[in-house]
C-alpha positions as CSV (number, residue, x, y, z in Angstrom):
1,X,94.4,82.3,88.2
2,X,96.5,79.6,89.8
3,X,100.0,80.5,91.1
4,X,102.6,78.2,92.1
5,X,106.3,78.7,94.0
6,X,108.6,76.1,95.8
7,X,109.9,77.0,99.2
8,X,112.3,74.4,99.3
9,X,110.5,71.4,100.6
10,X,107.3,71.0,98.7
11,X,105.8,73.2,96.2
12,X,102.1,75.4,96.6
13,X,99.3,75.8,95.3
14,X,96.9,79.0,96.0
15,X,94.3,81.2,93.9
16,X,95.0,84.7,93.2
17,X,91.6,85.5,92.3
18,X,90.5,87.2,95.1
19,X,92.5,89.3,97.8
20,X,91.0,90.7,101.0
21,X,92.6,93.5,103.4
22,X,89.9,94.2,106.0
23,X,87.0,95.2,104.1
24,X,89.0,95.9,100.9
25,X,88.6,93.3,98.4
26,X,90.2,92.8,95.0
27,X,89.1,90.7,92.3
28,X,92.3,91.0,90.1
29,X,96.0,90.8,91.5
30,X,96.3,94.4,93.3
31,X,99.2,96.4,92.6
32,X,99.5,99.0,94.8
33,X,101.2,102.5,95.1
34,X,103.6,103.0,97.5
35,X,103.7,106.1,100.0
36,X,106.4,108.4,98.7
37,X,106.9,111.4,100.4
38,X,106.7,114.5,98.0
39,X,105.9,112.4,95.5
40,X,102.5,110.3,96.5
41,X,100.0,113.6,96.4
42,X,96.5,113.7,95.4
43,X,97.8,114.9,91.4
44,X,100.1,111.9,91.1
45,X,97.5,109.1,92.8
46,X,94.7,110.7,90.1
47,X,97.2,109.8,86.9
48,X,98.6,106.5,88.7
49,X,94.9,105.3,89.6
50,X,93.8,106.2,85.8
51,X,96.2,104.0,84.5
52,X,95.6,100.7,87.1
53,X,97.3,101.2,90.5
54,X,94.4,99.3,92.2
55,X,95.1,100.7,95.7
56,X,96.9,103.9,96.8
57,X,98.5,105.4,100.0
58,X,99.0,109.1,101.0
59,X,102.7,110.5,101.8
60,X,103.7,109.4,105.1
61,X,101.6,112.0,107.7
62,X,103.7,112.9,111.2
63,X,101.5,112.0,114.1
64,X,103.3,114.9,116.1
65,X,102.4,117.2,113.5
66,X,98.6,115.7,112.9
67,X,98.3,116.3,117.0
68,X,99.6,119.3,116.6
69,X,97.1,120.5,113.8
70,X,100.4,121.3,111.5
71,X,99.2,123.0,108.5
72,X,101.1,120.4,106.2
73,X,100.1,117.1,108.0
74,X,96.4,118.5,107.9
75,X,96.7,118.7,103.9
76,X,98.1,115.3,103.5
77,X,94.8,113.8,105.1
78,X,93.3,115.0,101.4
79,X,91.8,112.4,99.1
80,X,88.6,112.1,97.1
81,X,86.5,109.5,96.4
82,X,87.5,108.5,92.9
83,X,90.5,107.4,94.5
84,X,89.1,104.8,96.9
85,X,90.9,101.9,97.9
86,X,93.2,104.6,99.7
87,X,94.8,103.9,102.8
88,X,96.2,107.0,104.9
89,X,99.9,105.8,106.7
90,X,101.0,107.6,109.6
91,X,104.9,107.3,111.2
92,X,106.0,108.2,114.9
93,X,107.6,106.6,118.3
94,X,105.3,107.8,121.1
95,X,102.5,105.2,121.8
96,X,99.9,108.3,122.8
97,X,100.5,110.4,119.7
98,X,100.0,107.3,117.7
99,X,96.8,106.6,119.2
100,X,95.6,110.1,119.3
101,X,96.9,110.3,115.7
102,X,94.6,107.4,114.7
103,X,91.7,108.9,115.9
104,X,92.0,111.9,113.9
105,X,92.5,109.7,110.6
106,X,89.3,107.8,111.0
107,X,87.9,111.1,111.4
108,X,88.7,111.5,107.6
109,X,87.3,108.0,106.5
110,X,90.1,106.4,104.4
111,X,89.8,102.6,103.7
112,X,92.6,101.7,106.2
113,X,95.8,103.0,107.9
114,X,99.1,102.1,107.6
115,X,101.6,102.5,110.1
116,X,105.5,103.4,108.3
117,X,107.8,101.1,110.1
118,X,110.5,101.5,107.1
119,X,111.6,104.9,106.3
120,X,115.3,105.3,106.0
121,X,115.8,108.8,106.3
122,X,117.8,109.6,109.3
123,X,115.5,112.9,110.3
124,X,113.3,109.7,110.6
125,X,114.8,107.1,112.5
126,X,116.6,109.2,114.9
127,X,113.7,109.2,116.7
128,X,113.0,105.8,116.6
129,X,110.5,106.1,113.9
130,X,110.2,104.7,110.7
131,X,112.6,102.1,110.3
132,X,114.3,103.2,113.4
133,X,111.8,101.5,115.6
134,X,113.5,97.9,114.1
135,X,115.7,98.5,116.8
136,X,113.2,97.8,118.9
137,X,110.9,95.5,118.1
138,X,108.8,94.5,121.3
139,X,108.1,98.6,120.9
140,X,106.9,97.9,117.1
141,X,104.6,95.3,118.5
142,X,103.4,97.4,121.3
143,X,102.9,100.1,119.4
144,X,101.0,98.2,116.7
145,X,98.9,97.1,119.4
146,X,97.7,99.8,120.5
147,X,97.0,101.7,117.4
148,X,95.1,98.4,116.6
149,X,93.1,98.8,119.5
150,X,92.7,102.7,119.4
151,X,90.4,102.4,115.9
152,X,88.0,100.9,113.8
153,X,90.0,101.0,110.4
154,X,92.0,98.3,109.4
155,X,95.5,98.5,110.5
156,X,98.7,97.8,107.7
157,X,101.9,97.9,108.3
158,X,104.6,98.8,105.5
159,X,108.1,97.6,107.1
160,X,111.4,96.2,106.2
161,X,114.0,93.2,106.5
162,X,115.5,94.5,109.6
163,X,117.9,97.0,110.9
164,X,120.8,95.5,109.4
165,X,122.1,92.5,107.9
166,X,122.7,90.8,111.6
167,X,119.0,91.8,112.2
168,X,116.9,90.5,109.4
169,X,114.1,88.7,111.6
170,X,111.3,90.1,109.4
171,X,109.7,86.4,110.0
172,X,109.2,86.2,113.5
173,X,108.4,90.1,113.1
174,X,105.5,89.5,110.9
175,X,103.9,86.8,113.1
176,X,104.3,88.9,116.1
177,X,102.5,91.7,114.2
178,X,99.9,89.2,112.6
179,X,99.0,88.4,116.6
180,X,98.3,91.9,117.4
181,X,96.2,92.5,114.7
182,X,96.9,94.1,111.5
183,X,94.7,92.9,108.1
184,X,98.3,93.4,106.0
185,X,101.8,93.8,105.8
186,X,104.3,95.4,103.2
187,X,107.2,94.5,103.2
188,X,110.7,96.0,101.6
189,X,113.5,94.0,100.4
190,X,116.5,96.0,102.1
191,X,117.4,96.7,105.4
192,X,117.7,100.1,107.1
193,X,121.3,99.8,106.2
194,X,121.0,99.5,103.1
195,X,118.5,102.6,102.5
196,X,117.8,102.0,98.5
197,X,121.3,100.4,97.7
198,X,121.9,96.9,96.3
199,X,119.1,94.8,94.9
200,X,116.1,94.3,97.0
201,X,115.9,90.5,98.5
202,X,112.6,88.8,98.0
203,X,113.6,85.7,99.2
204,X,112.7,86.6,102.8
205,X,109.6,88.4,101.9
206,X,108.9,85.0,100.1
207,X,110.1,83.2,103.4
208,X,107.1,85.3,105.3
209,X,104.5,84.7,102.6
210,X,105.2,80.9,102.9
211,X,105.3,80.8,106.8
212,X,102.3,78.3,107.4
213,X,101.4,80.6,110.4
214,X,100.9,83.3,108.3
215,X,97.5,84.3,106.8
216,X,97.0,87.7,106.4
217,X,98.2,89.0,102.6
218,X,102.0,90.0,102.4
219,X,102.4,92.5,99.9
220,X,106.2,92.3,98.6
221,X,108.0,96.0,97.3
222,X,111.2,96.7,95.7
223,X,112.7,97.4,92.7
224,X,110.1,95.9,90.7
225,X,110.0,98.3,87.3
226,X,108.9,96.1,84.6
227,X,106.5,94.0,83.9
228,X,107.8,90.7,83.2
229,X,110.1,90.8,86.9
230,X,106.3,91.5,88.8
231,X,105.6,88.5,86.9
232,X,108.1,86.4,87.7
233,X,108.3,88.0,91.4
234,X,104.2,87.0,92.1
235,X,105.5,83.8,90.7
236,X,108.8,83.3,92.6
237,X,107.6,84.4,95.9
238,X,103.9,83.9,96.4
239,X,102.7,87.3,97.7
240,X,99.7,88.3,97.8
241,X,100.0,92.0,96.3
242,X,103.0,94.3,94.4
243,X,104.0,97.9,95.6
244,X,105.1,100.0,93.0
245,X,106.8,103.1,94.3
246,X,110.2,104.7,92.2
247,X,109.0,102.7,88.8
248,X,106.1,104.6,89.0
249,X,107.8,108.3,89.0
250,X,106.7,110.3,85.5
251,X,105.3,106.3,84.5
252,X,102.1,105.7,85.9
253,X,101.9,103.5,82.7
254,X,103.7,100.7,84.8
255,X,100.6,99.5,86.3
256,X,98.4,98.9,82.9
257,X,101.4,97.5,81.4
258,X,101.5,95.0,84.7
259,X,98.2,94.2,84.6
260,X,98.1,93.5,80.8
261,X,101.2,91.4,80.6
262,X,99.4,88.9,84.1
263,X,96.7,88.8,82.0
264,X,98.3,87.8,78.3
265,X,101.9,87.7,79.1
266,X,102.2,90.0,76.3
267,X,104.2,93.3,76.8
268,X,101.6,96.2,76.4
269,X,102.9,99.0,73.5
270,X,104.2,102.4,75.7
271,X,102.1,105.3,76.2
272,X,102.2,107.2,73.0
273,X,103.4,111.2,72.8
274,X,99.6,112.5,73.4
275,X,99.4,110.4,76.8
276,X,102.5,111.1,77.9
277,X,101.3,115.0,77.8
278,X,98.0,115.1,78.7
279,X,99.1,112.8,81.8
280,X,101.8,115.8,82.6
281,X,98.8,118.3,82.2
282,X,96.0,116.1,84.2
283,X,99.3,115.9,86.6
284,X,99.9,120.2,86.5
285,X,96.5,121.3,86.7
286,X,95.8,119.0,89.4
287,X,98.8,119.7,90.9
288,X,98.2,123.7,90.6
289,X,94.6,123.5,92.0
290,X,95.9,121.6,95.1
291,X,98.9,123.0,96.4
292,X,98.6,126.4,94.7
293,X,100.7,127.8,91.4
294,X,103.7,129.1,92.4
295,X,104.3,125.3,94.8
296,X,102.5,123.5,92.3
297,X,104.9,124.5,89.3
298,X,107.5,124.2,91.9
299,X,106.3,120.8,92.6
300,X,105.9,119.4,89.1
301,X,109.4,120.1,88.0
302,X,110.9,116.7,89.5
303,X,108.6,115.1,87.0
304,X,109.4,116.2,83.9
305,X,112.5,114.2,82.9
306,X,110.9,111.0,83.7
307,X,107.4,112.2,81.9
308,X,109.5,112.8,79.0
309,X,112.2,110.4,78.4
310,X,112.8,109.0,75.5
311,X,112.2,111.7,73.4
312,X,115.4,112.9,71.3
313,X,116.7,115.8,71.9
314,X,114.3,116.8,74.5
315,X,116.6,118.6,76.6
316,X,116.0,122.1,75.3
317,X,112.5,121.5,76.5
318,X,113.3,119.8,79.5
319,X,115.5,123.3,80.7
320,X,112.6,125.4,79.9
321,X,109.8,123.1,81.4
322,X,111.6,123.4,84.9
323,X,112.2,127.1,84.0
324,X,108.8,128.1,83.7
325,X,106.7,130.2,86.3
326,X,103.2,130.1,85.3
327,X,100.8,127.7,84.6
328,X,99.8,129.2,80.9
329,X,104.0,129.1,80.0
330,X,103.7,125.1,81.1
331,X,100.8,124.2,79.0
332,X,102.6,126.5,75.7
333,X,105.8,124.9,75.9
334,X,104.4,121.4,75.8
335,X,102.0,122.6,73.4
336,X,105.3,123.0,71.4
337,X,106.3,119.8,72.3
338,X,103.4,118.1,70.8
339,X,103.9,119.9,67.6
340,X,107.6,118.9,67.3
341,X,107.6,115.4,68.4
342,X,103.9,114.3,67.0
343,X,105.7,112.0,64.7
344,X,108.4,110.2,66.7
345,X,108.2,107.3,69.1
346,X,109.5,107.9,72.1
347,X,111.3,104.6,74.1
């Protein structure tokens, strides 16, 4: 597959056919799923990687709380096998606890680690983590550096445009990064600024891709949540890779539906009723065995509405679906949606 883009002065001319990030090599056009926190667990990556996310990360781990042996940053170091490519991303502002933090995630063997240099959240970036540290960027490349240097795993970094809108030097950031040694970078359309407001701007993500300095893969994310924008977005822009994070929420359908429209520029019919529920029940159960009932049901509620839209007149079942305590009480009430809804298309 041949892609081509115009950055201004001339127009390119690459092959797509084969994408390398370390060790990890594709031999279709990855799409990837973003790390989401409370969202990107072991139950969601099995249903996503199911249904064509070619690579996955885990939730965003603390390195203060890995040190520290926290209960919670322990259990997001989970993965299995069947979920391999699967990189592990880590977020923090002290140099040592990154380092120290790295070395306890090779432990674990994951394909690579990813270092978060672009969550929003204020708990977050008031202390200088996350997207916080693009207030600092010699730190970011220091930093980078070093975690580079403390492990054998390829070393990603998922970042943004800048701080703000007078601080969008994601360019010169990326080269800067590129010389200290990382095998990929991700970056996000918006600024810190903007959190997840406005419309994600691909043109500097394309501006990165095209920089002739550049040759690591740039993997480009936002608000890509059909199938015929990723198209025109790979096409547009050049990158290497697509990250699919809030598109994906109760749709892990987004990355077959991808795939098949790259490969026949065809849109792909939607799941039908009986996918739709036996991805919220390969979701529960999984969901239930991991974390526990009572946190798993707790867990799973947030998906629902997105699992299920569409439907007509589903609310009834929605309200008892985020309602229900047990497992068994789950499983019944969908049961009952089956039975009501087998003849109806949902949208």
């Amino acid at each position: 597959m041949d892609l081509q883009w115009n950055t201004g002065l001339e127009q390119h001319t690459i092959s797509k056919d084969f994408v390398q990030i370390g060790h990890i090599s594709f031999d279709r056009y990855p799409l990837l799923l973003a790390p989401m926190e409370d969202v990107s667990d072991p139950p969601f990556r099995t249903v996503c990687k199911a249904n064509g996310a070619d690579m996955m990360y885990t939730e965003f781990i603390s390195v203060e709380g890995l040190i520290r042996d926290a209960v919670k940053s322990q259990k997001k170091l989970d993965f299995s096998e069947q979920e391999r490519p699967i990189g592990i991303q880590m977020f923090g502002a002290d140099i040592d606890s990154m380092t120290r933090a790295a070395e306890i995630i090779e432990m674990v063997k994951p394909d690579l680690l990813d270092i978060n240099f672009g969550c929003p959240v204020k708990k977050v970036v008031c202390k200088l983590a996350g997207a916080g540290i693009l207030q600092d960027i010699p730190k970011m490349v220091k930093l980078t550096e070093k975690v580079v240097k403390s492990t054998q795993l390829p070393v990603t970094v998922k970042t943004r445009l800048g701080w703000d809108e007078k601080t969008k030097n994601i360019v010169d950031v990326a080269e800067r990064l590129q010389d200290v040694g990382i095998k990929a970078l991700t970056i996000h359309g918006r600024t810190r600024q903007q959190m997840y407001k406005g419309e994600a701007d691909w043109t500097l993500i394309g501006a990165v891709k095209n920089n002739p300095r550049m040759i690591i893969p740039i993997i480009g994310n936002g608000d890509i949540d059909t199938p015929e924008k990723a198209y025109k977005y790979r096409n547009d822009y050049g990158v290497d890779g697509i990250m699919i994070g809030r598109a994906s929420i109760g749709y892990p359908w987004i990355f077959r539906e991808i795939h098949h429209y790259f490969q026949t520029k065809t849109l792909l019919e939607p799941p039908t009723l009986n996918e739709r529920l036996s991805a919220i029940k390969t979701h529960l159960t999984k969901s239930v065995a991991w974390k526990g009932e009572r946190l798993g049901i707790l867990e799973m509620r947030r998906h629902y509405a997105p699992y299920l839209k569409g439907l007509p007149n589903i609310k009834e079942f929605r309200s008892r679906l985020v309602t229900a305590d047990h497992e068994n009480e789950v499983m019944d009430i969908l049961n009952q949606v089956e039975e009501v809804y087998e003849n109806v298309i949902a949208i």
